[in-house]
VMD Tcl script that draws the C-alpha trace (Angstrom):
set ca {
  {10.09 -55.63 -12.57}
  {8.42 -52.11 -13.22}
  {8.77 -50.16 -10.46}
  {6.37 -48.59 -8.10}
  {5.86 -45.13 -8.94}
  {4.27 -41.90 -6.85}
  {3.94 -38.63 -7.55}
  {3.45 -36.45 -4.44}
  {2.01 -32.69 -5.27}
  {3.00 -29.86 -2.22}
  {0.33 -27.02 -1.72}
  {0.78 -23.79 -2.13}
  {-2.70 -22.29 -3.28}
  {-2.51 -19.90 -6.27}
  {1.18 -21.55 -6.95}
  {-1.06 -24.78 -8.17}
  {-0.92 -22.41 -11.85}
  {3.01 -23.59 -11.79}
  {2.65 -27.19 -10.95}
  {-0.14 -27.96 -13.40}
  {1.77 -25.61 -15.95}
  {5.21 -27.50 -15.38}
  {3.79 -30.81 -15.58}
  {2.09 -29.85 -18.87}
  {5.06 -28.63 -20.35}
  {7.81 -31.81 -19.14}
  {4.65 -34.40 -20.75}
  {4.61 -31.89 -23.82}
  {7.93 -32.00 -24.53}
  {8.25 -35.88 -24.24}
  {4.85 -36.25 -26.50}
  {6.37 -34.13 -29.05}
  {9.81 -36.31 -28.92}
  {8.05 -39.75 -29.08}
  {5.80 -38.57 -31.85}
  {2.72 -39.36 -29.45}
  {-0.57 -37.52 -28.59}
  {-0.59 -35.47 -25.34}
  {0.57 -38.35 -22.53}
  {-1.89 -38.85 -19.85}
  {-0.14 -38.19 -17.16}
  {-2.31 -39.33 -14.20}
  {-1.77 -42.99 -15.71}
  {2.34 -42.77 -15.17}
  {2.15 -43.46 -11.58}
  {0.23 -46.35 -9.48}
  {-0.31 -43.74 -6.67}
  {-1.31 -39.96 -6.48}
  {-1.19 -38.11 -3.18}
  {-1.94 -34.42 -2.70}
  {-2.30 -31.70 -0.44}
  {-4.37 -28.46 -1.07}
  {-4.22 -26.93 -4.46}
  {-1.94 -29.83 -4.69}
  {-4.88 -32.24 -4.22}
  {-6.64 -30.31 -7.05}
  {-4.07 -30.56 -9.40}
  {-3.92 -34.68 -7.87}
  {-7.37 -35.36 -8.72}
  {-7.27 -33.87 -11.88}
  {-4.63 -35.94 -13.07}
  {-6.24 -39.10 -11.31}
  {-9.41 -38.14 -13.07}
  {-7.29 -37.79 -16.73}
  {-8.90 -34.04 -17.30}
  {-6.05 -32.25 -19.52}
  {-3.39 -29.83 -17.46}
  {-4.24 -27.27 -19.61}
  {-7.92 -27.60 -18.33}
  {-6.56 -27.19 -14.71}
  {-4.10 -23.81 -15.31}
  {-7.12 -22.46 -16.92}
  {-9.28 -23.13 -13.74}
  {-7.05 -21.05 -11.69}
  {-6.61 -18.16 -14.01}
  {-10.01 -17.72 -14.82}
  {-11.49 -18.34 -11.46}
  {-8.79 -17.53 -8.94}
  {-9.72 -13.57 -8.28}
  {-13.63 -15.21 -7.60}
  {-12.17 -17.89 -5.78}
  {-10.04 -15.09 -3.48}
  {-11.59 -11.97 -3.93}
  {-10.39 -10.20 -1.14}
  {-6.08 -10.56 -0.22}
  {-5.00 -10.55 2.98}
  {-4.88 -6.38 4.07}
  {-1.08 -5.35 4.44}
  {-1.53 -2.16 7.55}
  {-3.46 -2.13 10.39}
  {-5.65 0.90 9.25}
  {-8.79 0.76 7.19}
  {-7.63 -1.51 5.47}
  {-8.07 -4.27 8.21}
  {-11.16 -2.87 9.78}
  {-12.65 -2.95 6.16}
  {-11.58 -6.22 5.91}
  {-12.48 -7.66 9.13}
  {-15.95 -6.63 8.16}
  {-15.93 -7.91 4.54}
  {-13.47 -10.99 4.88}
  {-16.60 -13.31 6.10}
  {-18.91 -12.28 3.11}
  {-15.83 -12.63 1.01}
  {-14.93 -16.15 2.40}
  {-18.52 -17.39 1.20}
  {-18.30 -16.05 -2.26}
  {-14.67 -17.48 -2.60}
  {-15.56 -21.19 -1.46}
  {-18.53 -20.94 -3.46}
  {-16.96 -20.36 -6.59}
  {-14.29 -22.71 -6.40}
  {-17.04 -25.50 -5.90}
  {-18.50 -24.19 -8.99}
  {-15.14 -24.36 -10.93}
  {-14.41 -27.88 -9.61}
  {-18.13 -29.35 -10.21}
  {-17.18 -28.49 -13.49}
  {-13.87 -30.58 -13.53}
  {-15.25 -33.64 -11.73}
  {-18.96 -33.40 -11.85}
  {-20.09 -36.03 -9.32}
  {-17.50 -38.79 -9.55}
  {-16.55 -39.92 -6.18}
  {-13.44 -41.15 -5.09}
  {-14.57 -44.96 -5.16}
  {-16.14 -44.17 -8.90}
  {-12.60 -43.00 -9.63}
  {-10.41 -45.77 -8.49}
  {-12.99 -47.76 -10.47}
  {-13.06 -46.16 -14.18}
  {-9.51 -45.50 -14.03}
  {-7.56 -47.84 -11.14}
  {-5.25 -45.29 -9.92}
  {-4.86 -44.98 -6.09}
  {-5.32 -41.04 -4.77}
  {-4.38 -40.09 -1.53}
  {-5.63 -36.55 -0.35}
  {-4.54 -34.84 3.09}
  {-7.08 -32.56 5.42}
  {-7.58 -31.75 8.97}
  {-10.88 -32.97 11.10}
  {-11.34 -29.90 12.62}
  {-14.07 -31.47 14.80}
  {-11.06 -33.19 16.91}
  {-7.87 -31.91 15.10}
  {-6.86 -35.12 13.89}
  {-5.17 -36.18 10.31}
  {-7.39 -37.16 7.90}
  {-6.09 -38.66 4.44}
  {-9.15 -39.42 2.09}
  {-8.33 -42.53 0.13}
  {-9.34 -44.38 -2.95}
  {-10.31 -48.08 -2.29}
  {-6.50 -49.35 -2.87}
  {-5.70 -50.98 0.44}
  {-6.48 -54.46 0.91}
  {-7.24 -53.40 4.25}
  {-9.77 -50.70 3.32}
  {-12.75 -49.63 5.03}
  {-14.16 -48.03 1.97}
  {-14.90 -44.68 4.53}
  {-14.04 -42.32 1.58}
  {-15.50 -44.24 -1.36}
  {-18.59 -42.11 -1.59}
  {-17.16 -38.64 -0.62}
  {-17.15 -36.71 -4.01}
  {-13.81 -35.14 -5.82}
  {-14.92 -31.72 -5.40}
  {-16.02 -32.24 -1.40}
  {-12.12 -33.97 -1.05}
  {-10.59 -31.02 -2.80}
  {-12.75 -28.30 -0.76}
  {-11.49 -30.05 2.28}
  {-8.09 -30.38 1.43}
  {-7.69 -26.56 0.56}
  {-9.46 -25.01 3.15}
  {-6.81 -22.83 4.23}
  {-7.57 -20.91 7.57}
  {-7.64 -17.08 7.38}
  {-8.02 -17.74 3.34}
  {-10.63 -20.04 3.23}
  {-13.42 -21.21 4.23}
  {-13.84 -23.88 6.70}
  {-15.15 -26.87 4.68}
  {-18.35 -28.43 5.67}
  {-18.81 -32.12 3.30}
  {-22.02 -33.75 4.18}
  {-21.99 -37.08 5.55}
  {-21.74 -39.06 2.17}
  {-23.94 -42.05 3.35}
  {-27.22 -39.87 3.05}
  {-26.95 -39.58 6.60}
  {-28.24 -36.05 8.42}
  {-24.75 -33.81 9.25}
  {-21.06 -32.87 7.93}
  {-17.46 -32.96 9.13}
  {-16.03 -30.01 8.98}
  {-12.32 -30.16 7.18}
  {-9.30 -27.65 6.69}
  {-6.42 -27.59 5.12}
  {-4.21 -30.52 5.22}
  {-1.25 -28.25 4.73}
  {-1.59 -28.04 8.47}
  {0.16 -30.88 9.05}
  {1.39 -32.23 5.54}
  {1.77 -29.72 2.93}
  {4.64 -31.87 1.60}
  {2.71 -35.11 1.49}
  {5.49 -37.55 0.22}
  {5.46 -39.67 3.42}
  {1.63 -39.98 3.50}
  {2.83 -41.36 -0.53}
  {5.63 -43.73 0.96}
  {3.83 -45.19 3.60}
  {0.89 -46.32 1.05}
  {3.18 -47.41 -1.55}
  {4.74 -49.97 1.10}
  {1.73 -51.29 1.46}
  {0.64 -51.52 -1.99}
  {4.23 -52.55 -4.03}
  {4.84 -55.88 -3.80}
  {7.99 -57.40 -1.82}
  {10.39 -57.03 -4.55}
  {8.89 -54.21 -6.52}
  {11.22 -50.91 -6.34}
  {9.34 -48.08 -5.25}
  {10.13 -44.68 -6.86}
  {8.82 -41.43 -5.30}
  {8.68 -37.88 -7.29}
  {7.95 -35.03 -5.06}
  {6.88 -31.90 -6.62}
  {6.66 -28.52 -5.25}
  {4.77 -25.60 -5.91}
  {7.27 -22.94 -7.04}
  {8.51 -22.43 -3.56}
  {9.67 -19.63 -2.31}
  {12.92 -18.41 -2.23}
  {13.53 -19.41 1.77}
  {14.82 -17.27 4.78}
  {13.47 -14.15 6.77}
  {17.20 -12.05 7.71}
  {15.91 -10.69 10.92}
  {18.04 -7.73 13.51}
  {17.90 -8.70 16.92}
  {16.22 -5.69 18.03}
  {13.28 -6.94 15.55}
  {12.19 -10.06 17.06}
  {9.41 -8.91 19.04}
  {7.00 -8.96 15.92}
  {3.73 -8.36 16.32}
  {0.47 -9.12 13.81}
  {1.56 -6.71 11.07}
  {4.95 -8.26 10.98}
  {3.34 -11.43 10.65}
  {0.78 -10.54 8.47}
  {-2.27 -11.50 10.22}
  {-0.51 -15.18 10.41}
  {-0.28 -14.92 6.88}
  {3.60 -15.03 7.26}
  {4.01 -18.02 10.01}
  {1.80 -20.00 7.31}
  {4.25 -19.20 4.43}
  {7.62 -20.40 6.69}
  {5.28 -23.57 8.04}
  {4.71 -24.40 4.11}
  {8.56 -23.99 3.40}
  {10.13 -26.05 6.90}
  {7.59 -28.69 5.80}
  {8.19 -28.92 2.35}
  {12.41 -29.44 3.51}
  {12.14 -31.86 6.41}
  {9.60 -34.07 4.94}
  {12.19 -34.56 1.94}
  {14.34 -35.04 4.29}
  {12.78 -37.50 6.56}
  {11.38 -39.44 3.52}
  {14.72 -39.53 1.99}
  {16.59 -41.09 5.45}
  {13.56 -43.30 6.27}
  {13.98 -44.84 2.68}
  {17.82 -45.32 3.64}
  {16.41 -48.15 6.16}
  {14.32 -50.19 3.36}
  {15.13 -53.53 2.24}
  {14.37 -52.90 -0.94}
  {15.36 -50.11 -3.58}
  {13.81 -46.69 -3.24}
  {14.39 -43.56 -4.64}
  {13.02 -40.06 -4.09}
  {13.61 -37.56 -6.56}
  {12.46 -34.11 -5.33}
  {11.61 -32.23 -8.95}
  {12.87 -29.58 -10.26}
  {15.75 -28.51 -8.26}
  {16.20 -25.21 -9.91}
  {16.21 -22.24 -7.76}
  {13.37 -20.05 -7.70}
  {14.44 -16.40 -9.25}
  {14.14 -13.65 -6.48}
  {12.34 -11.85 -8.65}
  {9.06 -14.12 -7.90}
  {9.10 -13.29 -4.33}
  {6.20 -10.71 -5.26}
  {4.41 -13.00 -6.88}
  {4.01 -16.25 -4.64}
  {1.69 -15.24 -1.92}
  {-0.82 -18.00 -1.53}
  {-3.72 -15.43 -2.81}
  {-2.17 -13.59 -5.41}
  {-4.47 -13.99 -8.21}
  {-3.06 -11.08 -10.47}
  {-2.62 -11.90 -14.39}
  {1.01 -10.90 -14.33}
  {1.05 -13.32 -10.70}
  {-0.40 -16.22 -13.20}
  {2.16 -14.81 -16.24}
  {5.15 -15.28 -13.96}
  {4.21 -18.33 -12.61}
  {3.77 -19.94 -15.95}
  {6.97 -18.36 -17.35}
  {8.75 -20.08 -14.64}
  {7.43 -23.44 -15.11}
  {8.03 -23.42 -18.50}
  {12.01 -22.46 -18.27}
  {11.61 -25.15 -15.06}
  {10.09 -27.59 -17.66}
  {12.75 -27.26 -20.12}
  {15.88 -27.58 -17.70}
  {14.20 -30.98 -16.65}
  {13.51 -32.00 -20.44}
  {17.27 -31.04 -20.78}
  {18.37 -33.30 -17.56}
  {16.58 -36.05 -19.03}
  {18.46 -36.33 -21.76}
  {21.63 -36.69 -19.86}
  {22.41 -39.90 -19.18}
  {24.54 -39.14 -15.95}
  {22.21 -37.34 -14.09}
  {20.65 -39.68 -12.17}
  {17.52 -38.03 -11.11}
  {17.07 -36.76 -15.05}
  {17.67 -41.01 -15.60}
  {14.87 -41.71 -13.37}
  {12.31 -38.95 -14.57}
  {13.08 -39.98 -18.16}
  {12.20 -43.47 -17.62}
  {9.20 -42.30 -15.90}
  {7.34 -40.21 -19.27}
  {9.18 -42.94 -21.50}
  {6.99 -45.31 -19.76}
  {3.47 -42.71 -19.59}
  {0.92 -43.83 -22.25}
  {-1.01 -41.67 -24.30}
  {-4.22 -39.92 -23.57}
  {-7.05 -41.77 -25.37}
  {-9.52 -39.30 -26.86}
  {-11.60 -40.94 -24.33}
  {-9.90 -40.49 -21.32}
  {-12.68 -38.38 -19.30}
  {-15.72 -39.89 -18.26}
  {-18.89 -38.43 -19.68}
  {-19.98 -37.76 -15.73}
  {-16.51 -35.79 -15.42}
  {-16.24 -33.99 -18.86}
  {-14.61 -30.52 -18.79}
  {-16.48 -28.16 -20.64}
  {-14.88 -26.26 -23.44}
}
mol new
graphics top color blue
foreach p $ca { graphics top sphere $p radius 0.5 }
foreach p [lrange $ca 0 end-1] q [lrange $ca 1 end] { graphics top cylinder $p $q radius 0.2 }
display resetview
């Protein structure tokens, strides 16, 4: 029996350049080796979840519009969609930007609805699970009582269709509303009705979203059915803060504004979900794997460049360098037939059709 297969996408904001860039490359390679046309990607896995710039890169793949497409959309949008970085002193610098951050918030979330309206037009998510039957499963926060929210394609049996009408971009707005760098995101009431909720970012609670994947993929794979997991992260960062003892009093420059307790919530999440989805699949009955791709280490050297609103070209360079060398070790894994995560992610793009010529939907064309 084929098994069950979900791909999970971390957040990580600007770091979304490396996972659309890395996934481009791995499908490259394989298209190139099987003597096929670019693979569509989205259509390798029965289930798509995503948080953040995660969820952007999810629904693009969901939605079949080309990787290449999506690394573009960050480089040529990302210093409109976060024109101002967080300040690094408490001088001018933050009074300046506590004056100009608000005016600078609007201009950002207005151009990254521009940049996705042109990626998904007005598909919803219910049009979506209908043109191309893949399930997508997007994390945010209800700020309005500070619960969970996971938007969700009509794939449970149990559904209550909530989400069906909610547009791509509004899901992807909501999901990557990061606090401090975003906008709060207010998404109409999709029913017509008069009103929003307001969402941010479901990094909050879930910026590794592979158990909000695992959950849904129980209820979806039949009794039998195997249930394979890949867990991608965004080029994280290389982990740990050394810190003196007389040091630990740190204050909001230290900290960054809360910049910094963001970036070390992004990186304990991103471990202990692995690691809680990977002992909670321990206690199946059934087979399930999670492979957590790639596992190379992140060079040092990128430190500089993985802040969450770096949109410098040499940021986007590095990060594209990176996924490419990333891309290759995994193409080289693959082909070794006693690694057993290479095994699994080999079977995986064996398996990925190609990408008709008419993969997008007229009503979610990207233009050239």
């Amino acid at each position: 029996m084929a098994p069950f297969r979900v791909l999970s996408l971390d957040g990580g904001g600007m770091r979304g350049i490396y996972t659309a860039q890395y996934l481009a490359s791995v499908s490259d390679g394989f298209s190139q080796r099987l003597k096929k046309r670019r693979l569509d990607v989205g259509k390798g896995f029965d289930l798509i979840v995503g948080t953040s710039t995660g969820a952007i890169v999810a629904c693009a793949l969901a939605a079949a519009v080309p990787l290449q497409d999506v690394v573009d959309l960050y480089r040529k949008n990302g210093k409109l969609i976060f024109p101002r970085r967080l300040p690094s002193n408490m001088g001018v610098g933050l009074a300046r930007d506590l004056y100009k951050r608000p005016s600078a918030l609007k201009k950002g979330s207005a151009a990254l609805e521009e940049a996705l309206s042109t990626c998904f037009q007005k598909e919803t998510m219910g049009d979506l699970y209908q043109r191309r039957g893949i399930a997508v499963a997007i994390t945010a926060v209800n700020l309005s009582n500070h619960r969970s929210w996971v938007f969700k394609t009509p794939h449970l049996a149990n559904s209550n269709h909530r989400d069906d009408r909610y547009r791509l971009v509004d899901v992807c707005l909501a999901s990557s509303a990061a606090p401090i760098f975003r906008s709060v995101a207010a998404v109409s009431f999709p029913d017509g009705d008069t009103g929003y909720n307001a969402f941010i970012d479901g990094g909050l609670w879930a910026n590794n979203p592979v158990l909000v994947g695992l959950l849904d993929a129980l209820e979806l794979a039949s009794a039998d059915q195997p249930i394979e997991v890949f867990s991608l992260g965004a080029c994280p960062r290389p982990a740990g803060t050394p810190i003196k003892q007389t040091d630990v009093h740190r204050g909001l420059l230290q900290w960054k504004f809360g910049a910094d307790a963001a970036a070390i919530a992004i990186d304990a999440q991103e471990f202990a979900f692995d690691q809680m989805a990977r002992m909670f699949a321990k206690h199946l009955k059934r087979s399930c794997r999670i492979v957590r791709f790639p596992r190379e280490a992140v060079p040092a050297a990128m430190m500089q460049y993985l802040d969450l609103d770096d949109t410098r070209n040499e940021a986007a360079d590095a990060l594209v360098q990176v996924a490419r060398t990333d891309a290759d070790m995994t193409n080289s894994r693959c082909a070794n037939s006693n690694d057993s995560d290479g095994v699994l992610v080999n079977a995986l793009f064996q398996a990925i059709p190609e990408r008709p010529e008419n993969a997008v939907n007229k009503t979610t064309e990207v233009k050239q």
